[in-house]
matplotlib code that plots the C-alpha trace (Angstrom):
import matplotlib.pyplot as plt

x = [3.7, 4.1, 6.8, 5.2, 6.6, 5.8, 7.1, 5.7, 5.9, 8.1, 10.7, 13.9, 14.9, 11.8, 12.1, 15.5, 14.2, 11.3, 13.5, 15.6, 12.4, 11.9, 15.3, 15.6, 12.0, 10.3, 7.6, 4.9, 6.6, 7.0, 3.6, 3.7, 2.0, 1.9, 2.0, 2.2, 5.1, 4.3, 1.3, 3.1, 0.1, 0.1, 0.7, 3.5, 5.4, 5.6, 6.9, 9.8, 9.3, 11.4, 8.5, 10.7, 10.3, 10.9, 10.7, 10.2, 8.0, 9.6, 8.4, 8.8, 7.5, 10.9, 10.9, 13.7, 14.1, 17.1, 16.8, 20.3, 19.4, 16.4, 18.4, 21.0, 17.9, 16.1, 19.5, 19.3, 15.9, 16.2, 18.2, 18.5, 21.6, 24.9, 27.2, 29.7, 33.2, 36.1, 39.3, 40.5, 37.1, 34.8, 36.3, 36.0, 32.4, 31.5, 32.9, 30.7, 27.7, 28.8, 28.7, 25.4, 24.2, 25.2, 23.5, 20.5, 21.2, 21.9, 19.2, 16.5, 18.2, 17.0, 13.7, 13.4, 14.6, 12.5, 9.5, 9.9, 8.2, 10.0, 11.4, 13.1, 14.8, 18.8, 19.9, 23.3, 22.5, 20.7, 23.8, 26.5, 24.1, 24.3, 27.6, 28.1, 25.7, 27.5, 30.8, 30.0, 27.9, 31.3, 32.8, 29.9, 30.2, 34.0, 33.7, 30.2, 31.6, 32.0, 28.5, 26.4, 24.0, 22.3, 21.4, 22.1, 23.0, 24.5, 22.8, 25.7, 24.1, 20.6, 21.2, 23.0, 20.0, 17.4, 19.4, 19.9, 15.9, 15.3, 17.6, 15.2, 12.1, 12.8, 16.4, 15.3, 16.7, 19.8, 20.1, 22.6, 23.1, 24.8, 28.4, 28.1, 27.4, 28.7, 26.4, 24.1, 23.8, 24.2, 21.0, 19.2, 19.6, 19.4, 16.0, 13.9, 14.5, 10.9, 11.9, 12.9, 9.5, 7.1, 8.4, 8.4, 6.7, 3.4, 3.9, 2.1, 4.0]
y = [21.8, 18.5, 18.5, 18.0, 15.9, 16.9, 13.4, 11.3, 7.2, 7.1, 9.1, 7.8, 10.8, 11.1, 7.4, 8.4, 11.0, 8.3, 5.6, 7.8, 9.1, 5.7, 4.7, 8.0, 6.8, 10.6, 8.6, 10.2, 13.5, 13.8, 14.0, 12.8, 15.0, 13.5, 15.7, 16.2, 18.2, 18.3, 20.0, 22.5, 23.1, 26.9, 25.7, 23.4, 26.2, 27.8, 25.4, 24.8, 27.2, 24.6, 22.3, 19.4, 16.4, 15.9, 19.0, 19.3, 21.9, 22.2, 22.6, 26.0, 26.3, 26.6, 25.6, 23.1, 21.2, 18.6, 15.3, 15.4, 19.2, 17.6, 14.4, 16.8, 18.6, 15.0, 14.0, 16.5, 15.9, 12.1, 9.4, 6.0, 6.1, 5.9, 8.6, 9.7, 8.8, 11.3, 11.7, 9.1, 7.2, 9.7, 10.3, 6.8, 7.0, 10.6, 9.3, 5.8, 8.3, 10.1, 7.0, 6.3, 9.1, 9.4, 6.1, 7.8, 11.0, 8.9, 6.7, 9.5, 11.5, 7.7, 8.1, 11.8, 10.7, 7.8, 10.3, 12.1, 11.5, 8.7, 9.7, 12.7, 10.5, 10.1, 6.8, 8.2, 9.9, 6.7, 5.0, 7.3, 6.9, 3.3, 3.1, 5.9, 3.7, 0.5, 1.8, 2.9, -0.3, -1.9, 0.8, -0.1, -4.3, -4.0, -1.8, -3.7, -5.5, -2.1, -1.6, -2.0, -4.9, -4.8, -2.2, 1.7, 2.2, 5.3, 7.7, 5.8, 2.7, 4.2, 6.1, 2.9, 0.7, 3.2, 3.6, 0.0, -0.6, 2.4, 0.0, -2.4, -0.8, 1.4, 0.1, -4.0, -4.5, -3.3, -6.7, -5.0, -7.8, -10.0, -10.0, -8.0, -11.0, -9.1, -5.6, -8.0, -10.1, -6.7, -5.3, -8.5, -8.2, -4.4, -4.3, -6.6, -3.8, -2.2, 1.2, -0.4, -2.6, 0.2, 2.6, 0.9, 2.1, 1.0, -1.7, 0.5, 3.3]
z = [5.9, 4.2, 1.2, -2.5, -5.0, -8.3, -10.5, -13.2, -13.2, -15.8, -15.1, -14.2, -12.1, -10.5, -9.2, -8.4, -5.8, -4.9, -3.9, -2.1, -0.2, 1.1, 1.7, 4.3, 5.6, 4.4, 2.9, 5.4, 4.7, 1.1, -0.7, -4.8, -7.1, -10.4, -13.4, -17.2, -18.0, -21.6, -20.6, -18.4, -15.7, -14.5, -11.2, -12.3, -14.1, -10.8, -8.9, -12.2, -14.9, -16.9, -17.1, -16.1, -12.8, -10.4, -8.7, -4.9, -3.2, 0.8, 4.1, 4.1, 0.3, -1.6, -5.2, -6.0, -9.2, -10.5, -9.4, -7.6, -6.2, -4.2, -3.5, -1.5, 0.5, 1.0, 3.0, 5.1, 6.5, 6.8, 8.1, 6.1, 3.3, 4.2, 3.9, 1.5, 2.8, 2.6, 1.0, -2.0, -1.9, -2.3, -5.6, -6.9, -5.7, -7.1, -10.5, -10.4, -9.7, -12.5, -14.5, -13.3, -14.0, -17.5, -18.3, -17.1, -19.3, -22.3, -21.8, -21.4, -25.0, -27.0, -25.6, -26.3, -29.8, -30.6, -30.0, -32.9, -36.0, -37.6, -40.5, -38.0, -35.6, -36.2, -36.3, -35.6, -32.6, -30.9, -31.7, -29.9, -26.8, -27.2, -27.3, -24.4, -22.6, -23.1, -22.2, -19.0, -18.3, -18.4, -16.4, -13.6, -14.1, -13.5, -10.4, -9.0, -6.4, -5.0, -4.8, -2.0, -1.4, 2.2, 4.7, 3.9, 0.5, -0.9, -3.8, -6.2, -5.3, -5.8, -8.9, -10.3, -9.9, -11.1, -14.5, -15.1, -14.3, -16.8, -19.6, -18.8, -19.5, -22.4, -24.2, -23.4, -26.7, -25.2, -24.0, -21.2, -19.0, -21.5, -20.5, -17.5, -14.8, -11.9, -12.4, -13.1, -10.0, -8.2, -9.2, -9.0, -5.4, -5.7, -7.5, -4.4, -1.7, -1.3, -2.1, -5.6, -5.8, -4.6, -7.3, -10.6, -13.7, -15.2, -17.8, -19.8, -19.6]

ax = plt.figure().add_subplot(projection="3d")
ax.plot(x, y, z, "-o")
ax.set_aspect("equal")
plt.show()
């Protein structure tokens, strides 16, 4: 049985799990079902009854939903990142995916708030997320010679370069580049691997 993706285009953590499909070469394995959450399908809700991508439907039919969740199954039925090292480094790298990941988090609370009706959004909460956001892009820029160019890349590296792509399409006014040269030449050479190319969102999104 061939796994099902259930994802949307624009969703960060679903491109998370894409690019991460690619990088462990399950592309043939790994079938993408795109969906409307906000719709909640009947057949959605039973794969996640929290109405949420991505959410991964296994070889063997088991329901799991999270983005990192499915990332720790994909890893175990492909080859293609690199490991996670032991002892003192894994720590550094755990908290850098942490760091990642709360840009992601933040930067998916701004777009859930700038969907409201207008005079309902909260200026002040946009701007803690902001500032969240810009604190650990700092965090990332003084730690992104770390980071991982060429060949197998890690889910930091991966998670890192989906959430500054996600700045770029929805916070551009973020302008997060400026003063960050280091993060920035990272994921210039980051975002032309294919898995990175093949999965971006519609300009339309």
């Amino acid at each position: 049985m061939r796994m099902k993706l259930y994802m949307t285009h624009t969703s960060p953590f679903a491109r998370k799990v894409r690019v991460v499909v690619q990088e462990l070469g399950l592309s043939d394995s790994v079938g993408e079902v795109p969906v409307d959450p906000y719709a909640a399908p009947a057949d959605f809700l039973v794969v996640n009854p929290l109405s949420k991508v991505p959410a991964l439907v296994t070889e063997k039919g088991e329901h799991l939903f999270d983005s990192s969740l499915i990332v720790e199954y994909l890893q175990t039925r492909g080859r293609g990142l690199a490991a996670m090292p032991r002892g003192a480094q894994r720590w550094t790298l755990l908290r850098r995916l942490q760091l990642a990941e709360g840009i992601l988090t933040a930067a998916v609370a701004c777009r859930m708030e700038q969907r409201r009706p207008p005079e309902f959004v909260y200026q002040g909460w946009l701007d803690r997320q902001a500032s969240a956001i810009n604190r650990a892009l700092d965090a990332l820029d003084a730690e992104a010679a770390e980071l991982l160019h060429d060949g197998a890349v890690r889910t930091v590296e991966v998670s890192a370069g989906v959430a500054l792509a996600y700045l770029d399409y929805r916070m551009p006014a973020l302008q997060w580049r400026n003063g960050r040269e280091r993060l920035a030449s990272w994921y210039f050479t980051f975002a032309q691997r294919p898995s990175m190319l093949s999965t971006q969102p519609p300009a339309d999104g």
